[in-house]
Steps between C-alpha positions, in 0.01 A plus 500: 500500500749630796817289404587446855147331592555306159824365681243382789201390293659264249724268720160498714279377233764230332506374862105522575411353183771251492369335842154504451507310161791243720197477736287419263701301280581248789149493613378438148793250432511287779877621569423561881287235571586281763688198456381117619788402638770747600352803483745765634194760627330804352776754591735280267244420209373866501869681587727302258359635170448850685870512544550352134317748405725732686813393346334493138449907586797595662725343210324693231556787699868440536537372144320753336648769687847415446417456098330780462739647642770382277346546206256831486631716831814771490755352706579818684130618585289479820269239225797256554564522869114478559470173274789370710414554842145330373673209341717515905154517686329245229751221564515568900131391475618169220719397803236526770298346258673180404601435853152456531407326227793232604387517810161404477576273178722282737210484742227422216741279317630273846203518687704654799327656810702851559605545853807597680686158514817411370368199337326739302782710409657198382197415256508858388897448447524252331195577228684832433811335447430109337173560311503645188232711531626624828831636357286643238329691772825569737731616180202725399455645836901538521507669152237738597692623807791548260289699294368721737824576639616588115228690368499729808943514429568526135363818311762494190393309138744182527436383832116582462510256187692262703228527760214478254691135375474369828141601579371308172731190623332484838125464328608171317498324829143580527440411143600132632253472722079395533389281212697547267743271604274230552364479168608214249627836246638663773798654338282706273267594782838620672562732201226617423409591922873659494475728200099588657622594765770685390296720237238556754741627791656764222113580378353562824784611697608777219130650495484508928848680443347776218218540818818528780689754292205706369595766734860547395493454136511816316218574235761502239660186563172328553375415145863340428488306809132364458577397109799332672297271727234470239777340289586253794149420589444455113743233510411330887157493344593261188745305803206481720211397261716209322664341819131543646358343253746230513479495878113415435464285288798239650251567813156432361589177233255631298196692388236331725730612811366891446181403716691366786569772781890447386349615135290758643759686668718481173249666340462812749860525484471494081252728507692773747821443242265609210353771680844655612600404146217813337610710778899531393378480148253819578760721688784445301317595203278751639624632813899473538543779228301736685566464834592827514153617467294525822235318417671211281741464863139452671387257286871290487516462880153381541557210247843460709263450793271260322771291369653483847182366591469262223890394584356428820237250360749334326758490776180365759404256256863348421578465866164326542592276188831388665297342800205343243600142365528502132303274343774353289709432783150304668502304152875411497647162430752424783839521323651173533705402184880606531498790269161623656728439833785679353374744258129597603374380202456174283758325291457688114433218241799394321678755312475506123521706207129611516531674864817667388216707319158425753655512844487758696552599929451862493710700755301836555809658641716510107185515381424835627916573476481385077228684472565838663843486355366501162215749585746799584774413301204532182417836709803634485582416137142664414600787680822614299316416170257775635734745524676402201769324602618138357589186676632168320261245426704248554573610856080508589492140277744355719353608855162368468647166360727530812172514706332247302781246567509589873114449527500183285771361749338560852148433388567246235577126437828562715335652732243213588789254409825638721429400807427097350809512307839658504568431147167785527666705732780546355390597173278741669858625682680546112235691371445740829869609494615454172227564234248713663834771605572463128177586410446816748850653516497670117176618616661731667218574781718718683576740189148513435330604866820805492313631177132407545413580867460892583764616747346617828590868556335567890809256720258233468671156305271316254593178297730685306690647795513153678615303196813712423591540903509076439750496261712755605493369824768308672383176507456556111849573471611254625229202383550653129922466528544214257678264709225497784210436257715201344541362872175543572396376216654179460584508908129438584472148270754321773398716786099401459472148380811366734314664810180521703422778266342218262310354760349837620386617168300158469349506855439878558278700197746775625756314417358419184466864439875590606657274265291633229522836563911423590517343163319759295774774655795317517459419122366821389861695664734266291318577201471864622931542526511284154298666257275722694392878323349643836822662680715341763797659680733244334553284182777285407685511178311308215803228487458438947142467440554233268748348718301524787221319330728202373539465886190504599379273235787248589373504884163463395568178285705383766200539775267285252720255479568505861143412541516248234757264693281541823431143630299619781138666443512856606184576764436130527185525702372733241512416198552119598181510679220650248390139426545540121397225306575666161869604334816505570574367843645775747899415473445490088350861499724662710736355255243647226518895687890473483470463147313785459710707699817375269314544188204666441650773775766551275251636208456844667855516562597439195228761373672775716872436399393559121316818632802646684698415141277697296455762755876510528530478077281807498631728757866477318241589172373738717833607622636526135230734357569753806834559410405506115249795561766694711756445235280656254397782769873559548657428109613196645767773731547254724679259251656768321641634877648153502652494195665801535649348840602203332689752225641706749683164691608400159660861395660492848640139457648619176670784678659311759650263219658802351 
């Protein structure tokens, strides 16, 4: 096929396709019917989830081009300036788009007649700047005219990557939004619709890109590029089915919900995943590794074209599902108990030894983190043994029981206890940045991607290329220095629980995913400049570490007890307010979590000073046999040199005397 009408053809059919199943899908759903009371009029029923559907398309296109990008194109080719200018024209179109979709949300949502009055400016005004899912809209439709501006700007590697960051951050806003919200599991909906649409903007906008830079891609460079993206759609693919799936099934409440239009148009969707599942299975295996034959390229870009089309079926039929009522949410108790208030969900039972072992609150997000971070550290361990070379045991024993631990605590009993209890949350904040860092450090994950991944050779950068421009970066410089991973370190205990920090990571899932995430990192550097293996630009002396550890350790006792002698309850109207008839009242386990930050916090601690002794203990061994070896390399000249010095002083001494 002529690559330049392949540019033309597939953007037409994702876009053909895509509306025609919407059409359908609302039509079949009941999403555009019209409304008993209020109904805002069939250019808003019919237009809103046309432009949702807009702004689901023209962030995969921005997405994906800017990853793809990233990841599989030479930076100084015509490839890379082509995927840019797309990602450029891609979120110009997001921007028009979410105006739109904020526009005509406001008038759906408020019931408001447009017209050229100021009292209607006002309306629009203030639902843009006092209702949540107004700002949503607004800093969405703000972020996309920063985008546009960027993509079209920036043509080097950091600030692309820098550009790429901020285009993911503007789709959680959307991942706020529709039901998901309103459902009594809502923060798991929010997750799971996040991370969906996430590996379904990088899916669908990295295969409209392969179509956009057909033309300019040289036939050399095009089998490497194509296993590239089949390696990131591999991966959006296992993202997409699981948060789907999870997506689904907090929708439908159950099996019986499949025959309800909500279930029906889950289904379609399911069944487009599948089918554009056996299409990347079939050209990867068959296709991608001869593409340089005429008629294998034939055959590739029609399935290209076909999964466009099925993209568009399952684009069509998500926008449709965003406007169809899920039956679980029909079915919904009202939440009215305090921690159903608070929380989203119902007060646990009472916490005993048994659901220490049978509780569980799943969060897909570390799931899929755990689990990928075991997957291709496993890879890259298989790899060397292939070619014969030998990694510690130890090291690959201590990484997966690193990821084990960090799935166990943000999907475990902690996990479903922490926001009930500090005494939960805090032991849930020991283990993230004290024993999991332990764990993962002598892993050494950064030593291990330098040896296993395959350097790139054609200007293009790869994971390999990416990981070691991290740590030799600035910012690695100067996060790895000692001194600023100890401050950070034991900085962020005072800095996050004696500010709104606390409060944020309780009300806001993002929050909730900061601290985490600021936990993990914070923890994992002071480990990293203690006993780390993977390089850093900077270690202290074995005897600093130590001392820098007694430090810590003495400030980290002290902010236990600090919490300990609190007589006031910290975020009173939280944890004061879950109606908790069972354990410890509020004021005795806060007293309970400083405990364990005195304590069992110190165990890890204490665990990492007796490392850096032994590491210290065998680095003088270490230190000793070197200079053995070269003494019996040199006949031990060096001492003998000295001797004869030592003689020499002497015979002159006696001279003088004389």
């Amino acid at each position: 096929m002529n690559p330049r009408l392949l540019r033309l053809a597939g953007p037409a059919i994702l876009a053909v396709v895509a509306v025609a199943v919407l059409v359908w899908g609302l039509a079949y759903g009941g999403g555009a019917t019209p409304l008993v009371l209020g109904d805002p009029g069939p250019v808003v029923r019919w237009g809103l989830p046309v432009a949702t559907l807009a702004v689901n398309l023209t962030a995969a296109g921005m997405i994906g081009s800017l990853v793809l990008a990233l990841y599989a194109l030479p930076g100084e080719s015509r490839a890379f300036d082509v995927a840019l200018d797309t990602a450029s024209v891609s979120a110009a179109l997001f921007t028009a788009s979410a105006a739109l979709t904020g526009f005509l949300t406001f008038v759906n949502t408020m019931n408001a007649a447009p017209s050229a009055d100021a009292v209607f400016g006002q309306q629009l005004g203030r639902f843009l700047v006092e209702v949540e899912l107004g700002r949503a809209w607004l800093l969405t439709t703000i972020a996309g005219a920063l985008l546009t501006v960027l993509t079209f700007a920036v043509r080097a590697w950091t600030p692309t990557l820098f550009v790429a960051i901020l285009a993911v951050a503007a789709l959680i806003p959307m991942g706020t939004q529709g039901h998901s919200g309103e459902e009594a599991n809502h923060t798991a909906a929010v997750t799971a619709l996040v991370l969906h649409i996430l590996g379904a903007a990088v899916w669908l906008g990295g295969l409209v890109l392969l179509v956009v830079i057909r033309p300019v891609l040289e036939r050399k460079t095009l089998a490497d590029v194509l296993l590239r993206y089949s390696t990131l759609a591999l991966i959006a693919f296992i993202v997409v089915a699981i948060s789907g799936t999870v997506r689904a099934s907090i929708g439908l409440g159950g099996w019986g919900a499949l025959a309800s239009p909500y279930g029906v148009l889950v289904l379609v969707k399911v069944l487009a995943l599948l089918a554009l599942g056996l299409l990347g299975a079939w050209y990867r295996g068959r296709l991608i590794g001869r593409i340089r034959d005429d008629d294998a390229a034939r055959r590739f870009w029609g399935l290209v074209l076909l999964e466009l089309a099925f993209m568009g079926i399952a684009s069509g039929a998500a926008a449709a599902l965003a406007r169809t009522p899920p039956p679980a949410s029909l079915n919904a108790p009202i939440l009215g108990t305090p921690a159903e208030i608070l929380t989203g969900a119902p007060l646990p039972p009472e916490l005993t030894v048994e659901r220490w072992f049978t509780a569980w609150d799943i969060d897909l997000l570390w799931l899929l983190v755990a689990a990928f971070g075991t997957f291709f550290y496993l890879a890259g361990v298989w790899r060397l043994r292939l070619r014969g070379d030998a990694w510690p045991v130890y090291r690959t024993v201590l990484w997966i029981a690193g990821m084990l631990l960090l799935f166990w605590v943000t999907s475990g009993p902690i996990n479903a206890y922490q926001d009930y209890l500090f005494s939960m949350h805090m032991v849930g904040h020991m283990l993230l940045t004290m024993a999991i860092p332990l764990l993962l450090v002598p892993g050494a994950p950064v030593t291990l991607a330098a040896r296993a991944i395959r350097k790139r050779e054609d200007g293009s950068r790869g994971g390999r290329e990416w990981i070691l421009w991290a740590v030799h970066s600035p910012a690695a410089r100067v996060l790895t220095n000692p001194y600023v991973a100890a401050g950070l370190f034991i900085g962020s205990l005072w800095l996050f629980y004696y500010t709104d920090l606390f409060r944020w990571s309780l009300y806001d899932h993002i929050g909730h995913v900061w601290m985490v995430s600021h936990f993990l990192i914070t923890g994992y550097l002071f480990v990293l400049s203690l006993i780390g293996i993977d390089p850093v630009p900077y270690r202290l002396p074995y005897a600093l570490r130590l001392l820098v550890l007694i430090a810590v350790m003495a400030m980290h006792a002290f902010f236990g007890i600090a919490i300990m002698m609190q007589s006031g309850l910290m975020i009173a109207e939280w944890f004061g307010a879950m109606g908790r008839a069972w354990g410890a009242t509020p004021l005795e386990d806060q007293y309970v979590g400083g405990g364990v930050a005195w304590s069992i916090g110190e165990i890890p601690t204490l665990i990492l000073a007796i490392t850096v002794a032994i590491q210290w203990s065998r680095s003088d061994e270490r230190t000793q046999r070197r200079r053995d070896r070269q003494a019996d390399r040199s006949g031990d000249a060096e001492l003998a040199e000295y001797n004869a010095r030592l003689a020499a002083l002497a015979e002159r001494d006696t001279r003088a005397r004389r």
